[in-house]
N, C-alpha and C positions, 0 to 999 in steps of 0.2 A: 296827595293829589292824584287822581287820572291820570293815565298815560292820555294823553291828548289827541294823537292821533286813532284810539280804540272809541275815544269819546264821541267825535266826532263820526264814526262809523257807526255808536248805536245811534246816535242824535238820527242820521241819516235814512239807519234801519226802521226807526219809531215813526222816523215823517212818514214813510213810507205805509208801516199799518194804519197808521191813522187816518192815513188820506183813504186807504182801500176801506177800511170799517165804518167811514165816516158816509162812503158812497152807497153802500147795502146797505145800511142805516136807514137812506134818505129811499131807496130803491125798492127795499124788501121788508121793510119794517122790521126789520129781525134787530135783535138786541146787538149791542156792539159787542159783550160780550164775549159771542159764540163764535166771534172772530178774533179777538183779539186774546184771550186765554192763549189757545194753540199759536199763535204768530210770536208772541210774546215767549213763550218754553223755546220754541225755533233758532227765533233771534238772538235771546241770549245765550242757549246754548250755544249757538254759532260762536258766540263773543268769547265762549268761553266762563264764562258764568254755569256753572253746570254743577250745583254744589247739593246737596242730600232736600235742601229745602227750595229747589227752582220753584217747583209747581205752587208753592203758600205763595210767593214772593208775585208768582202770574195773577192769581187768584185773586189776593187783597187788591194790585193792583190796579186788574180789572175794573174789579168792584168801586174802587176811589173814582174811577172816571165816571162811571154809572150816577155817584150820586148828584154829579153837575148835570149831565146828560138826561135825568129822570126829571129832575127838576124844571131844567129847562123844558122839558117835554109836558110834564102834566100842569107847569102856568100856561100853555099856548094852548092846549086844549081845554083845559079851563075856561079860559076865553071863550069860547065858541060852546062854554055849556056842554061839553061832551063826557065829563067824568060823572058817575056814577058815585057821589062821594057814600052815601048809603053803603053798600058793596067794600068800599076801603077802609071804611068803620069798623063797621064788624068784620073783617077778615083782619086789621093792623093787627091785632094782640095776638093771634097766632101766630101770623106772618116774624113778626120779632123772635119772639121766642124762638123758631124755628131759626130765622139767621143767626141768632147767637150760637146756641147749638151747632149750628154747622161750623161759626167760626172755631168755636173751641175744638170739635173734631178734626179739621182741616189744621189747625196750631197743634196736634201730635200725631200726624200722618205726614211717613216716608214720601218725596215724589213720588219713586215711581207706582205706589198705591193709588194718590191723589190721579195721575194718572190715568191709570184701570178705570177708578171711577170717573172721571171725567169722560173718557174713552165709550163707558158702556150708557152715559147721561146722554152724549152728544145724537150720539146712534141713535137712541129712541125720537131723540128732536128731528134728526135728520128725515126718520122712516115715514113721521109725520108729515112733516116740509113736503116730500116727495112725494106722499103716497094718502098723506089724509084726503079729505073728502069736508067741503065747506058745509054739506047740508046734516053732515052727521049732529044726531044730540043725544044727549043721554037723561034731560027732565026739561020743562019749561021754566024755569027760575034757579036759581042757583040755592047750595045748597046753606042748608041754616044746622041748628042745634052739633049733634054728635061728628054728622059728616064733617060739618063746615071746620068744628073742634081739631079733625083729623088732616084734613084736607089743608089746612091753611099753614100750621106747622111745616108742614112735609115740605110743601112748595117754599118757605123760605129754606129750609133744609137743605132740600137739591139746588137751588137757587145757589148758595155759600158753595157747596161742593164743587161746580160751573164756574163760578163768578160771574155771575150773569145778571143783569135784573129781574122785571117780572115779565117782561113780555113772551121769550121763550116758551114759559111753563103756565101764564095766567092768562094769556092769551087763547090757547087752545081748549083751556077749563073754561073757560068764559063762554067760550063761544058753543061748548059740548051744552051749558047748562042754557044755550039760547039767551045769551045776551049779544045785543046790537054789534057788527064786527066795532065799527066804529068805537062805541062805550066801550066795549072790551081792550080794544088797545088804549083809548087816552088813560083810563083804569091802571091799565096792567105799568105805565109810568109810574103811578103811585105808588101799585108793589115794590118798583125796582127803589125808590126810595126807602121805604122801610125794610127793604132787604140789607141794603148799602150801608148804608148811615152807621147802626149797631155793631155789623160785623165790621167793618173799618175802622172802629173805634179801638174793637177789639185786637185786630192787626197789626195797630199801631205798635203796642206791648206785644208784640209776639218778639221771641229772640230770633234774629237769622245767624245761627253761628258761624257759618264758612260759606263763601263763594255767592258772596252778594255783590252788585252793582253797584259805583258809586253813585249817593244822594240816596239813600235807601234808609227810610224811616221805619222801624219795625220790619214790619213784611211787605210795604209799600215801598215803590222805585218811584222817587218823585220827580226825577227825570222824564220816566215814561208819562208818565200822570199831566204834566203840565204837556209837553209835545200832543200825545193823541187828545186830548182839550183840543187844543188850538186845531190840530187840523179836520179833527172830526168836526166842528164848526163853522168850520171852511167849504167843506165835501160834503157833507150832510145835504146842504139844501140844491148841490147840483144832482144828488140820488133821487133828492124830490121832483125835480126839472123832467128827471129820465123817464119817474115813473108817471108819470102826466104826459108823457110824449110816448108813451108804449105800454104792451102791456106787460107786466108785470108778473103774471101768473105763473106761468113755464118760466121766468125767468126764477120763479121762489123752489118750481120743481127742481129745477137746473142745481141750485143751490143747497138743496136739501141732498139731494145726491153728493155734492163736490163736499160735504158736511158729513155725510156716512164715511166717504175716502179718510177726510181727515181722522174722524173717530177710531175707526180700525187702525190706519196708523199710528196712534197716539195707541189704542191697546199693544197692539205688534211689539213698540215700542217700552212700555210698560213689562211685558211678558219674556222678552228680552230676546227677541225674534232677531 
């Protein structure tokens, strides 16, 4: 059994990301992800939990919440007719492929590798957050035959290596190849579900040999899993409140920035700074 009183400290620590990742969620459309990966290596290390396989154990983890949270996300825009199901068709079978593959790399990779890469993934998100430009595109339509072959892979790929859905990385592709922002996020839901789904399966069976959490199933902490659930459904729809009551723009800059910080410390950290 738990020491009871360390329990109740992570119980404590998880209300806590939850509620924050659940309010940029609702705020900044950013994936909950790209907050709670790095909060999640933090907090457990804190606890003490610090064992050769932390960062699989953040990763799956993430990822397990994503696929309630994807879900949830692309039935409500469903609704409202805003997914591009065309687009999620043909991009799902590369999309898979590519999570699987990442899961199986990320189940024989060292933290603090996982890390590095995590560290050098964030940073490109971040530079964009901060520093892209909405009007940027790079074709009128998204792309089909070889690219799309290449392109779609990859993005579940890096997606597993993050744990993150599809929003982070489908978002900003969608929107390069001039699809609607709108389409482009209820869309990019969809990826984060078939990003999820596969590589969690996969997770499941992964072994954590030393210095796991208790309730920890494979490489998922189902403590954390169930707590950020609940509170990210709680704080979610007041991040929606915020961002209908302001603007939101500088506040994604703002964000993108405080997401480079993190990055470099999470490499620093990795390179053994």
């Amino acid at each position: 059994m738990p020491d009871t009183a360390l329990f109740i400290q992570m119980a404590l620590m998880l209300m806590g990301i939850g509620a924050f990742a659940g309010v940029l969620a609702g705020l900044l459309g950013v994936g909950g992800g790209i907050v709670l990966v790095p909060a999640f290596f933090y907090a457990f290390q804190t606890l003490g939990y610090d064992g050769p396989q932390l960062m699989q154990m953040c990763l799956a983890t993430s990822l397990a919440t994503i696929i309630v949270t994807s879900v949830r996300s692309v039935s409500s825009h469903n609704k409202k007719g805003a997914v591009d199901w065309d687009i999620l068709r043909t991009w799902a079978p590369g999309i898979v492929v590519g999570a699987v593959l990442g899961m199986l790399v990320v189940a024989q990779l060292r933290s603090t590798t996982l890390q590095a890469i995590f560290g050098i993934l964030a940073l490109t998100v971040g530079l964009y957050m901060a520093f892209g430009r909405a009007e940027w595109r790079l074709a009128q339509a998204m792309p089909t035959g070889v690219l799309r072959a290449i392109l779609s892979p990859c993005m579940g790929f890096a997606s597993v290596l993050m744990g993150i859905g599809g929003g982070s990385f489908g978002v900003p592709l969608m929107s390069l190849f001039s699809t609607p922002i709108h389409r482009a996020v209820a869309t990019a839901a969809g990826f984060g579900v078939l990003i999820a789904v596969p590589s969690v399966i996969g997770f499941l069976f992964v072994e954590m040999r030393a210095g796991k959490p208790p309730f920890t199933i494979g490489a998922v902490n189902l403590v954390a899993f169930v707590i950020i659930i609940a509170m990210t459904l709680i704080t979610a729809p007041w991040g929606v409140k915020l961002a209908h009551a302001m603007d939101a723009k500088p506040l994604k800059k703002v964000f993108g920035v405080f997401l480079i910080l993190v990055a470099l410390n999470m490499l620093r950290r990795a390179l053994g700074w």
